[in-house]
LOVO-784935 format. One line per 4 residues: number of its first residue (from 1); for each residue z, y, x of N, C-alpha, C. Coordinates in steps of 0.1 Angstrom, whole numbers, plus 5000, padded with zeros to 4 digits. Atoms other than C-alpha are relative to their C-alpha. Layout:
NUM> Z:Y:X:Z:Y:X:Z:Y:X ~ ...
! end
This chain:
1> 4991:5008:5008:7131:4068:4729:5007:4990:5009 ~ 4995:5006:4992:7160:4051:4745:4995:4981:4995 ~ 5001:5014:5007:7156:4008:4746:5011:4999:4995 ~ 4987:5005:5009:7183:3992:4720:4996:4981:5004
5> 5002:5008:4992:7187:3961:4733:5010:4987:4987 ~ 4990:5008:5001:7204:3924:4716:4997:4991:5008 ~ 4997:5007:4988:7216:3901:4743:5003:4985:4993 ~ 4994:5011:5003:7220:3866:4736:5001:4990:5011
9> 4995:5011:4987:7236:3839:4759:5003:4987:4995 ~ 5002:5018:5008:7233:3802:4759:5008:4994:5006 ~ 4987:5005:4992:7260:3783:4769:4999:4985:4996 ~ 4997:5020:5006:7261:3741:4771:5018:4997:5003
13> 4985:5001:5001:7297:3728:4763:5002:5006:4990 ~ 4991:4993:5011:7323:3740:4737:5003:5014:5003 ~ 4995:4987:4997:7333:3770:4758:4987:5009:5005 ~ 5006:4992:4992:7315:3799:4768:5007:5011:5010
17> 4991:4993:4992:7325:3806:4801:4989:5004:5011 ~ 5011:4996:4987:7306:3819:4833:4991:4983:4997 ~ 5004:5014:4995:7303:3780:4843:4992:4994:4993 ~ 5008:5004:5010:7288:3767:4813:4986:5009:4996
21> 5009:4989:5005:7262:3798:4807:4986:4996:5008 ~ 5015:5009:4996:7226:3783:4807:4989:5013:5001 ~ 5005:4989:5002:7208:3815:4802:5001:5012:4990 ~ 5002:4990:5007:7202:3847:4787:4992:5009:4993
25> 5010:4994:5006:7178:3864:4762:5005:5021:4997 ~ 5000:4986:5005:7170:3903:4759:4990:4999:4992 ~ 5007:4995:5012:7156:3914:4725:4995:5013:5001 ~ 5003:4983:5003:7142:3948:4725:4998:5005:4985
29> 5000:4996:5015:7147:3961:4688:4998:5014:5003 ~ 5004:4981:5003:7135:3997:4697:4991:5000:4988 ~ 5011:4998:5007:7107:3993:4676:4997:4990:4986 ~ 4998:5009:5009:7116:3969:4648:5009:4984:5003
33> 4989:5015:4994:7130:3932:4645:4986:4994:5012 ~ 5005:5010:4990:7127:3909:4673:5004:4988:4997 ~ 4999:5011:5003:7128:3876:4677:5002:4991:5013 ~ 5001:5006:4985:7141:3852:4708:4993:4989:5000
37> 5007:5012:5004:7127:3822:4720:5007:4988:4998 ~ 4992:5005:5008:7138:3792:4708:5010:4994:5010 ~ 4988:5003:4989:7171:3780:4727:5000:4988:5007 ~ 5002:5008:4991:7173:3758:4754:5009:4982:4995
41> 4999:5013:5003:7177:3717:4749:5016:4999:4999 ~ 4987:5000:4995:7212:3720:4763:5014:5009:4993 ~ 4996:4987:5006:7224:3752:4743:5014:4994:4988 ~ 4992:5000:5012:7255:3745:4721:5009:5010:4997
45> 4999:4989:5007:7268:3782:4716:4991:5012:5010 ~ 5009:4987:4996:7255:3816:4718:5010:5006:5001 ~ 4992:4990:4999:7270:3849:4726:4991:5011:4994 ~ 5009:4991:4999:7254:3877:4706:5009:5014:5002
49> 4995:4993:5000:7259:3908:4714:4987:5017:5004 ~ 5009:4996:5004:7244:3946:4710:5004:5014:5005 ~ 4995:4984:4993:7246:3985:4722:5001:5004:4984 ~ 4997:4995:5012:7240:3992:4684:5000:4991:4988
53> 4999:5009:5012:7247:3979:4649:4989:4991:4997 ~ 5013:5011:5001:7223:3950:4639:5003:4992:4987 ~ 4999:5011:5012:7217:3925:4611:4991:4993:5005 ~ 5002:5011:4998:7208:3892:4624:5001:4988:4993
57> 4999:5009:5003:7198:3860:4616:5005:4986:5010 ~ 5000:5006:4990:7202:3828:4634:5005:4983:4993 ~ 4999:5010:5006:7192:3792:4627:4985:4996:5006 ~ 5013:5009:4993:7157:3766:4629:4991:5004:4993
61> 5015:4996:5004:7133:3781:4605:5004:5017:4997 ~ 4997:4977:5005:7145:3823:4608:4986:5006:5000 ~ 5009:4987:4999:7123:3850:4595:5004:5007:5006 ~ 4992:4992:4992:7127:3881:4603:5010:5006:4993
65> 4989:5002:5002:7157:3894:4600:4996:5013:4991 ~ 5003:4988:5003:7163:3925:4575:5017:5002:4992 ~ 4993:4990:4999:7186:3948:4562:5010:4994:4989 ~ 4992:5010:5010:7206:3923:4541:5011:4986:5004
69> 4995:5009:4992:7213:3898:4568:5014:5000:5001 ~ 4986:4997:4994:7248:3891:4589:4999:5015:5009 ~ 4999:4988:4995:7261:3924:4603:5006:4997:5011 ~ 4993:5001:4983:7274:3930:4642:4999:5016:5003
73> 4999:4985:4993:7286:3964:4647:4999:5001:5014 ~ 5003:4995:4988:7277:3985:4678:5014:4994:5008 ~ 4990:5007:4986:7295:3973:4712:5008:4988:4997 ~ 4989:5011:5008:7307:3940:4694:4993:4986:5004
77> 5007:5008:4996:7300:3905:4700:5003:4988:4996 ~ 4998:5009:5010:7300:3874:4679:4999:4984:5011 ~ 5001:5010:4999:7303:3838:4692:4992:4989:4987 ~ 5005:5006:5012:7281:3812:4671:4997:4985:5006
81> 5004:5016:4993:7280:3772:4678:4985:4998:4992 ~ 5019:5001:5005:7242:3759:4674:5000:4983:5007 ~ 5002:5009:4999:7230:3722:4671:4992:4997:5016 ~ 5008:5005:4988:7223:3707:4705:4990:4995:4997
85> 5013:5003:4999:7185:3704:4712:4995:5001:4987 ~ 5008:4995:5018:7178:3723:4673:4988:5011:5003 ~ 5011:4987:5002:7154:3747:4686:5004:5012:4996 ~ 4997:4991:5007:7171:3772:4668:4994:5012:5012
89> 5001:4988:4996:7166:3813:4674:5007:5007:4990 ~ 4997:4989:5005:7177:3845:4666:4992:5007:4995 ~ 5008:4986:5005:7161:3875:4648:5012:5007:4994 ~ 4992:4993:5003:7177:3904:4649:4994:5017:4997
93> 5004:4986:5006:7171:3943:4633:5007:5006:5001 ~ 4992:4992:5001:7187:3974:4640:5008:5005:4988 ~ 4994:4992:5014:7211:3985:4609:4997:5013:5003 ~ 5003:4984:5010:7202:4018:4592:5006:5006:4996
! end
């Protein structure tokens, strides 16, 4: 079974540009939802993005994510601003 993978990127500042990009999280959703870890002190947007369809969440107290959530079609990739130093994460699920 191939990995399916969601990518999330942390970015401090308004923009997300190379310069600004604090790190990066790999999810592995082969095998159900995952979950990242919680975002870095500095973090005020994300980049999510996915090889296949997903339904994610993304905020300070996320479950896990399910089949009802926000949607992010395959090869697509969403920008999301996130409270500096909120802890927040992601959980994300393959759509069905």
């Amino acid at each position: 079974m191939a990995t399916t993978i969601v990518t999330v990127g942390e970015y401090k500042g308004a923009k997300a540009t190379a310069k600004n990009l604090i790190t990066t999280q790999i999810l592995d959703i082969s095998s159900g939802e995952a979950a990242s870890s919680a975002f870095n002190a500095s973090t005020r947007k994300v980049r999510i993005s996915s090889d296949v369809a997903i339904r994610f969440l993304i905020g300070d107290s996320v479950t896990a994510a399910v089949a009802s959530d926000q949607y992010l079609g395959a090869d697509q990739y969403e920008y999301h601003d996130v409270d500096e130093g909120s802890g927040w994460v992601v959980s994300a699920i393959q759509h069905a």
